[in-house]
C-alpha positions as a Markdown table, in Angstrom:
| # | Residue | x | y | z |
|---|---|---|---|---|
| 1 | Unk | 0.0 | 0.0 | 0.0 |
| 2 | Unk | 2.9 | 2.4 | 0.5 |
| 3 | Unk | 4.6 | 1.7 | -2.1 |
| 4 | Unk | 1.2 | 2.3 | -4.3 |
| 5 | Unk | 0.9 | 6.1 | -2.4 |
| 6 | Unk | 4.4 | 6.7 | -3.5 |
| 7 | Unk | 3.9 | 5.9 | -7.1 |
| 8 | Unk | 0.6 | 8.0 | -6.9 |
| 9 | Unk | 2.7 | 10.7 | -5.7 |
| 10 | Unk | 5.3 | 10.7 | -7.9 |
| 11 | Unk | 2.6 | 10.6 | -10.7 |
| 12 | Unk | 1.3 | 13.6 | -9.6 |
| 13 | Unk | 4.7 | 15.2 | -9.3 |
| 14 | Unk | 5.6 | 14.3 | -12.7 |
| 15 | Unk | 3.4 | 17.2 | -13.7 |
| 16 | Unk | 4.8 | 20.0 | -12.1 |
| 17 | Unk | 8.3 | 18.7 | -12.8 |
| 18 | Unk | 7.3 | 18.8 | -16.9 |
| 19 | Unk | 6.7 | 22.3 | -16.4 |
| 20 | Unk | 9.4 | 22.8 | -14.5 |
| 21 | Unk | 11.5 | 22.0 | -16.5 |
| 22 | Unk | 10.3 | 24.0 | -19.4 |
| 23 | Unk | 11.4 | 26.6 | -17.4 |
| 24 | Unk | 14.4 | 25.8 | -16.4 |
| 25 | Unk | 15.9 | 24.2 | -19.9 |
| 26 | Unk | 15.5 | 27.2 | -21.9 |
| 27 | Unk | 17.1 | 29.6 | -19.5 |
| 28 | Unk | 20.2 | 27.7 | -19.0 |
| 29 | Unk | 19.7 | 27.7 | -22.7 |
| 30 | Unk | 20.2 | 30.8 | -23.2 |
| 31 | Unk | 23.0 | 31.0 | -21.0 |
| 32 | Unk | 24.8 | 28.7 | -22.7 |
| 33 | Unk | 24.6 | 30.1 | -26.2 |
| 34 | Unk | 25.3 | 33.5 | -24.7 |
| 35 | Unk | 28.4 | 32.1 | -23.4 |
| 36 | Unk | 29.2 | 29.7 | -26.4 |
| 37 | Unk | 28.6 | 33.0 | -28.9 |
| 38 | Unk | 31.0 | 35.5 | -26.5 |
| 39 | Unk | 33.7 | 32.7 | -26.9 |
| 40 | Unk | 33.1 | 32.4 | -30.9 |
| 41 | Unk | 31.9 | 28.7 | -31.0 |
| 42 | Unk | 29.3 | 27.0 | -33.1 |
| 43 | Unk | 26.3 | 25.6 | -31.8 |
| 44 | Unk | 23.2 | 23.9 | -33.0 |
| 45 | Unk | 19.9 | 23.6 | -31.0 |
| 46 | Unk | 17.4 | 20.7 | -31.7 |
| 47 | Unk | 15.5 | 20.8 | -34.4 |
| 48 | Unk | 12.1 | 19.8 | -32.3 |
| 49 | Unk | 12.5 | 21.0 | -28.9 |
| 50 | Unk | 9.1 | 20.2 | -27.8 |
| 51 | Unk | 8.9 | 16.6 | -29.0 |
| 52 | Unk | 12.6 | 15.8 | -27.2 |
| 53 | Unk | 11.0 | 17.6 | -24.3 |
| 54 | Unk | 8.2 | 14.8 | -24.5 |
| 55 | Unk | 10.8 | 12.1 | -24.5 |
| 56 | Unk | 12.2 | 13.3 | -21.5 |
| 57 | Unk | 9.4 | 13.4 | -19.4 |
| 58 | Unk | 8.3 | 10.0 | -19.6 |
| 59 | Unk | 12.0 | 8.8 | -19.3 |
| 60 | Unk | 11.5 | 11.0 | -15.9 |
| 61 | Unk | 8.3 | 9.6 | -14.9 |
| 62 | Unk | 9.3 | 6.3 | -15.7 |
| 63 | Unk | 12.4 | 6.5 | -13.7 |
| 64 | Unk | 10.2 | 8.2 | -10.5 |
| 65 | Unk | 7.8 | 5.1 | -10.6 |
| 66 | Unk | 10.9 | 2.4 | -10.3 |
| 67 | Unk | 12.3 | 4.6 | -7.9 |
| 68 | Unk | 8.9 | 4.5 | -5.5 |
| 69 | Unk | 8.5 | 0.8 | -6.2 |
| 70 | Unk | 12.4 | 0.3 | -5.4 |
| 71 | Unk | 12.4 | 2.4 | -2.0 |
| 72 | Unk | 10.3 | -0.3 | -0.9 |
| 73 | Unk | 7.4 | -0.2 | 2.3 |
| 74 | Unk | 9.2 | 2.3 | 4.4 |
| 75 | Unk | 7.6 | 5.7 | 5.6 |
| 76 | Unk | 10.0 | 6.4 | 8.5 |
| 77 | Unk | 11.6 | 10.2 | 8.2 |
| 78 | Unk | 15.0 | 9.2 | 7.2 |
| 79 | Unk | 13.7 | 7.3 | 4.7 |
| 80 | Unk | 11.2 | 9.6 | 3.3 |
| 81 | Unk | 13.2 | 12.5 | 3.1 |
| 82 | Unk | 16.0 | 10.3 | 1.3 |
| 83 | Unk | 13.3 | 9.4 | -1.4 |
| 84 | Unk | 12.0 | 13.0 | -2.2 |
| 85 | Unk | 16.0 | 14.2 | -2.4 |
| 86 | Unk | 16.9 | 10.9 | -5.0 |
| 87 | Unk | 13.6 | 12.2 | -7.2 |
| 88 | Unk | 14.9 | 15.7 | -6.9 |
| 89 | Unk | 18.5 | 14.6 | -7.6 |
| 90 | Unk | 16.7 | 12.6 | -11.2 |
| 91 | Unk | 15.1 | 15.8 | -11.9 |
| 92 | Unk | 18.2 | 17.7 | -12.0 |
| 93 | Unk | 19.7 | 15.1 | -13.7 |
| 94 | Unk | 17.1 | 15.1 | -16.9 |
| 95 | Unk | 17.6 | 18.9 | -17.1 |
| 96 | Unk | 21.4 | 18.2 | -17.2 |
| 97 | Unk | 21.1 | 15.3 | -20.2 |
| 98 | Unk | 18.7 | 17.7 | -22.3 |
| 99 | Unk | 21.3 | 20.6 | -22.3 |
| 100 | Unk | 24.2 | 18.8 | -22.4 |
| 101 | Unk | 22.6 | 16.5 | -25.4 |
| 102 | Unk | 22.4 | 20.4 | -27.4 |
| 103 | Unk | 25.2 | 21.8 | -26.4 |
| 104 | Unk | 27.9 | 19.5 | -24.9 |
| 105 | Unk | 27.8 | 21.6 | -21.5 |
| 106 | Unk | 27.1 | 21.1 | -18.4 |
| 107 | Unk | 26.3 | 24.2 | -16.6 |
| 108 | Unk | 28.4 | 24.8 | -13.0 |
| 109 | Unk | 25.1 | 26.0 | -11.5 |
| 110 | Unk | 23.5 | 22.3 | -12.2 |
| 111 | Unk | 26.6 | 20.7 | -11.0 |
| 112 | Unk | 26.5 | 22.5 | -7.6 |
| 113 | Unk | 22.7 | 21.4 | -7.0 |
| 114 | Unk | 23.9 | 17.8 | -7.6 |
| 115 | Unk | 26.5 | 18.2 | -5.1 |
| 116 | Unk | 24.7 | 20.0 | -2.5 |
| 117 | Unk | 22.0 | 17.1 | -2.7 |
| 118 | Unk | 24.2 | 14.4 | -2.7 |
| 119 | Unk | 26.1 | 16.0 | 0.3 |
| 120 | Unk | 22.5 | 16.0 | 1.7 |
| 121 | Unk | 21.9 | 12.1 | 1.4 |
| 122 | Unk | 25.0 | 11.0 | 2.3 |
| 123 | Unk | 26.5 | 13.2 | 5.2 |
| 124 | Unk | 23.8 | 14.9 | 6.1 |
| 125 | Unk | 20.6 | 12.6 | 6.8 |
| 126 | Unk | 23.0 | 10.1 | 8.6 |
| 127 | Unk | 24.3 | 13.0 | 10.9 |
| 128 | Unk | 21.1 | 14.3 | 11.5 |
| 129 | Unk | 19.5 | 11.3 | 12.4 |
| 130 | Unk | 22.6 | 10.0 | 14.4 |
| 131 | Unk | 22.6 | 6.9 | 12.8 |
| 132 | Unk | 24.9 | 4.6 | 15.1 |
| 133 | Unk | 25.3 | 1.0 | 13.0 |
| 134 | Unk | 28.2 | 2.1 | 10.8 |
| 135 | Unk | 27.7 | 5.7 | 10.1 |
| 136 | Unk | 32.1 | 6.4 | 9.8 |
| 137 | Unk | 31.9 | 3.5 | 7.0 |
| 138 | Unk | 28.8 | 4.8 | 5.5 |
| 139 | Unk | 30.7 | 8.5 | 5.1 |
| 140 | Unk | 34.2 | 7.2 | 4.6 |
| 141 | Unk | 32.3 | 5.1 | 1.6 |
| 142 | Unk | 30.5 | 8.5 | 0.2 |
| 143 | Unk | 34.4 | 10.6 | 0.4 |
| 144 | Unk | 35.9 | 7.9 | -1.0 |
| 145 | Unk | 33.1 | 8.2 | -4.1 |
| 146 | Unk | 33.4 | 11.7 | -4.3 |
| 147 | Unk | 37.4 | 11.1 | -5.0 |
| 148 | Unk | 37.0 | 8.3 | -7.9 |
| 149 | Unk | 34.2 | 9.6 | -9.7 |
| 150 | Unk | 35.7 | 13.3 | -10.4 |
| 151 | Unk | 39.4 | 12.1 | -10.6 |
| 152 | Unk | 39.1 | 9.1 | -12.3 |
| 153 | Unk | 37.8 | 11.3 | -15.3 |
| 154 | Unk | 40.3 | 13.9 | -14.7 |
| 155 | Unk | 43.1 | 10.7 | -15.4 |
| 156 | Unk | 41.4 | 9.8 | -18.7 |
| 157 | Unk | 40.9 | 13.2 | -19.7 |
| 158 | Unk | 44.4 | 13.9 | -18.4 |
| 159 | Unk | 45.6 | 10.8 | -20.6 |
| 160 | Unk | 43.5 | 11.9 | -23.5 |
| 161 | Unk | 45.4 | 15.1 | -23.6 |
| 162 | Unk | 49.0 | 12.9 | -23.8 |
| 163 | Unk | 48.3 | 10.7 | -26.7 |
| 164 | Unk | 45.7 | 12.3 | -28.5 |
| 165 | Unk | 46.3 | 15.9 | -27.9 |
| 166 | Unk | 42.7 | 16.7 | -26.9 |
| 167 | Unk | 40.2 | 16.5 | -24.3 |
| 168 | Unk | 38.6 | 13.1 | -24.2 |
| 169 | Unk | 36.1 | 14.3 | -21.0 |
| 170 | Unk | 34.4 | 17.6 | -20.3 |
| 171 | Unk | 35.3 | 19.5 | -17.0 |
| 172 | Unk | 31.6 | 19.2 | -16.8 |
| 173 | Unk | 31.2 | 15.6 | -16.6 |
| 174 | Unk | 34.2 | 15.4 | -14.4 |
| 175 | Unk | 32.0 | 17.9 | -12.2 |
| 176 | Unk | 29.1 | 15.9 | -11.6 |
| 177 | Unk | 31.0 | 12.8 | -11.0 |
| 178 | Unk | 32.2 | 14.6 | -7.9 |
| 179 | Unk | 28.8 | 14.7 | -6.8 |
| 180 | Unk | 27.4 | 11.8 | -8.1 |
| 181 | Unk | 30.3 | 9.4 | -6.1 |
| 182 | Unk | 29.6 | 11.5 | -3.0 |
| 183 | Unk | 25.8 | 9.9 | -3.5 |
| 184 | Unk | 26.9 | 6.3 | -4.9 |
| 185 | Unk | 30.1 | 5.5 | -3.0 |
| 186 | Unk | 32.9 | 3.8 | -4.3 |
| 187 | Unk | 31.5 | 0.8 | -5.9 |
| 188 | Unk | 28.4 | 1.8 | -6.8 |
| 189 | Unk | 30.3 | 4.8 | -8.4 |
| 190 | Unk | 32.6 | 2.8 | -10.6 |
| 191 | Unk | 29.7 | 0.7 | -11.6 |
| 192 | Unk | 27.7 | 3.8 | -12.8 |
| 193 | Unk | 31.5 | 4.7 | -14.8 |
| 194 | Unk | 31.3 | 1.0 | -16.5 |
| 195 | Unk | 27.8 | 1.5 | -17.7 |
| 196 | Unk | 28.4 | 5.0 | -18.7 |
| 197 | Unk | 31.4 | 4.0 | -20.8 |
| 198 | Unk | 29.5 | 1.2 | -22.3 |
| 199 | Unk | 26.6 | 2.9 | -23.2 |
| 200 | Unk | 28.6 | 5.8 | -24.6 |
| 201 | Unk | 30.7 | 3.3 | -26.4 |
| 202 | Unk | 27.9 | 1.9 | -28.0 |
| 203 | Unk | 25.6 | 5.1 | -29.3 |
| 204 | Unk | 29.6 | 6.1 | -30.5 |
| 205 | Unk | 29.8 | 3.2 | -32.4 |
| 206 | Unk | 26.2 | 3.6 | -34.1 |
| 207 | Unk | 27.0 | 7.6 | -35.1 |
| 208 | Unk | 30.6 | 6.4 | -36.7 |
| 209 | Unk | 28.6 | 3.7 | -39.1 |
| 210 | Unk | 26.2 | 6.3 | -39.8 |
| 211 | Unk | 28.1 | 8.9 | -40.5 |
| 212 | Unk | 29.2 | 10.3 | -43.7 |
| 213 | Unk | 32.9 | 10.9 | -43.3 |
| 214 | Unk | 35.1 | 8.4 | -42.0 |
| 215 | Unk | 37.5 | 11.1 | -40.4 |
| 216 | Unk | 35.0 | 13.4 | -39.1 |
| 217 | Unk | 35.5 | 13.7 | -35.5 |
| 218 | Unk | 32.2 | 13.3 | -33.6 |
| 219 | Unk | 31.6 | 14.5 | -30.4 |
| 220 | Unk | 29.5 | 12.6 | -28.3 |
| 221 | Unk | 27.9 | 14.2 | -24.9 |
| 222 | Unk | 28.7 | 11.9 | -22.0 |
| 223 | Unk | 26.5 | 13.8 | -19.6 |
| 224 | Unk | 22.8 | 11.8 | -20.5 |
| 225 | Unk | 24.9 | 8.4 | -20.1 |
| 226 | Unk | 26.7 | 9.9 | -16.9 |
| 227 | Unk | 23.2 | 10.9 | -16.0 |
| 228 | Unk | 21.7 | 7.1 | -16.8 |
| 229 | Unk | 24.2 | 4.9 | -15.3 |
| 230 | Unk | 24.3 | 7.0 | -12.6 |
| 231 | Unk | 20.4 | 6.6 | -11.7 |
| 232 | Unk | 20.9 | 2.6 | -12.7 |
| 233 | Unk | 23.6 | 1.9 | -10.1 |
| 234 | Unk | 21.9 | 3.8 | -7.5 |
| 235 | Unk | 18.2 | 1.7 | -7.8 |
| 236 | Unk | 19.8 | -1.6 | -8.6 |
| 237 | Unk | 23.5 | -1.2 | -8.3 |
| 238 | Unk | 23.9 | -3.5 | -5.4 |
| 239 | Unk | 21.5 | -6.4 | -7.1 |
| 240 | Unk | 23.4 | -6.5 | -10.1 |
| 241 | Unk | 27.0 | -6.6 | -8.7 |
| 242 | Unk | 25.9 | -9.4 | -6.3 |
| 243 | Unk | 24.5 | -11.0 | -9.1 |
| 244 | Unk | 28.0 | -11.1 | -10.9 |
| 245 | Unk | 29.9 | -11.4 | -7.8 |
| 246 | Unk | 27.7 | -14.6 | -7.4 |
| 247 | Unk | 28.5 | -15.7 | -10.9 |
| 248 | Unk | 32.2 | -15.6 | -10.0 |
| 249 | Unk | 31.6 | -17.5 | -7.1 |
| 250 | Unk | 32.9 | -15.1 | -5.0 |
């Protein structure tokens, strides 16, 4: 029955968030092309804003509902609280994909939210709520994220830079990986990283077939995989590496 409320919920929240977001996307928007035109570079918007907008949304909802049904039975504070800052933390994370997918940025301001949220979850709540049953692990865990997911891309963008003489990651993506480990933790952080690079991997390997040149260089925004993996490792992270832990027999 809980879980049904939350899904009802989250339904209903789905609306606001749509509109929201209509809001927000087109200011950081314009923002971004102000910036991009001050510094001389090309951009291209979509084509059909609206209809990508669409899309979005019921990614969004989707990902709400198998977030309620995930969170399972339990209306306790903590737990509540945790839940409505992980649907905030997707939200933020949509509006990130659509302007990154346009413009191959990630604004700072978007970045910070992220951070502040994740901060939120992971210090914060357990803090606050003086949880006693491993609460220097549970941070440790969350500091230890924060490290690999923003340096690990600074190393392959950093290695990018030796052999290929350009920037294989955007100081944007290394950004929200910051934030994103401090919510994931270590494992669950290179998890998200796997997935991300896989998924990118793939979609990189469709656009070379299809496209026309075979030494155009095409640039692929990581942020919307960044974004997916991330929001896969955190509802079924655990599942999935017990799964192939179990596998292993280990």
């Amino acid at each position: 029955m809980t879980v049904f409320i939350k899904i009802i919920t989250v339904l209903i929240l789905s609306v606001p968030s749509f509109f929201l977001s209509e809001r927000i996307v087109p200011y950081l928007s314009r923002r971004v092309e102000k910036e991009l035109t001050q510094l001389g570079e090309e951009f291209s918007p979509l084509k059909n804003p609206k209809r990508a907008s669409v899309i979005f949304q019921i990614i969004v909802t989707a990902l709400y509902v198998v977030t309620a049904v995930v969170s399972g039975e339990s209306l306790d504070l903590q737990s509540l609280v945790r839940f409505a800052i992980i649907i905030f933390i997707i939200f933020v994370l949509s509006v990130i994909s659509r302007v990154d997918m346009t413009y191959c940025i990630i604004p700072n301001g978007t970045n910070l939210v992220i951070l502040i949220a994740s901060a939120i979850v992971s210090v914060a709540i357990p803090l606050i709520f003086k949880l006693k049953d491993g609460i220097f692990d549970t941070v440790t865990n969350c500091l230890i994220g924060f490290a690999v997911g923003g340096l690990s891309l600074f190393i392959i963008n950093l290695i990018s830079r030796l052999i290929f003489k350009r920037d294989g990651m955007g100081g944007g993506d290394m950004k929200l990986m910051f934030g994103i480990g401090l919510l994931l933790g270590w494992k669950l952080t290179v998890f998200a990283l796997v997935l991300s690079f896989i998924l990118g991997a793939i979609i990189g390997v469709i656009l070379r077939v299809c496209s026309r040149s075979e030494d155009e260089i095409i640039e692929i925004p990581f942020g919307p995989y960044l974004a997916l993996g991330s929001v896969v490792a955190a509802l079924f992270g655990n599942g999935i590496i017990s799964w192939y832990l179990g596998l292993l027999g280990l």
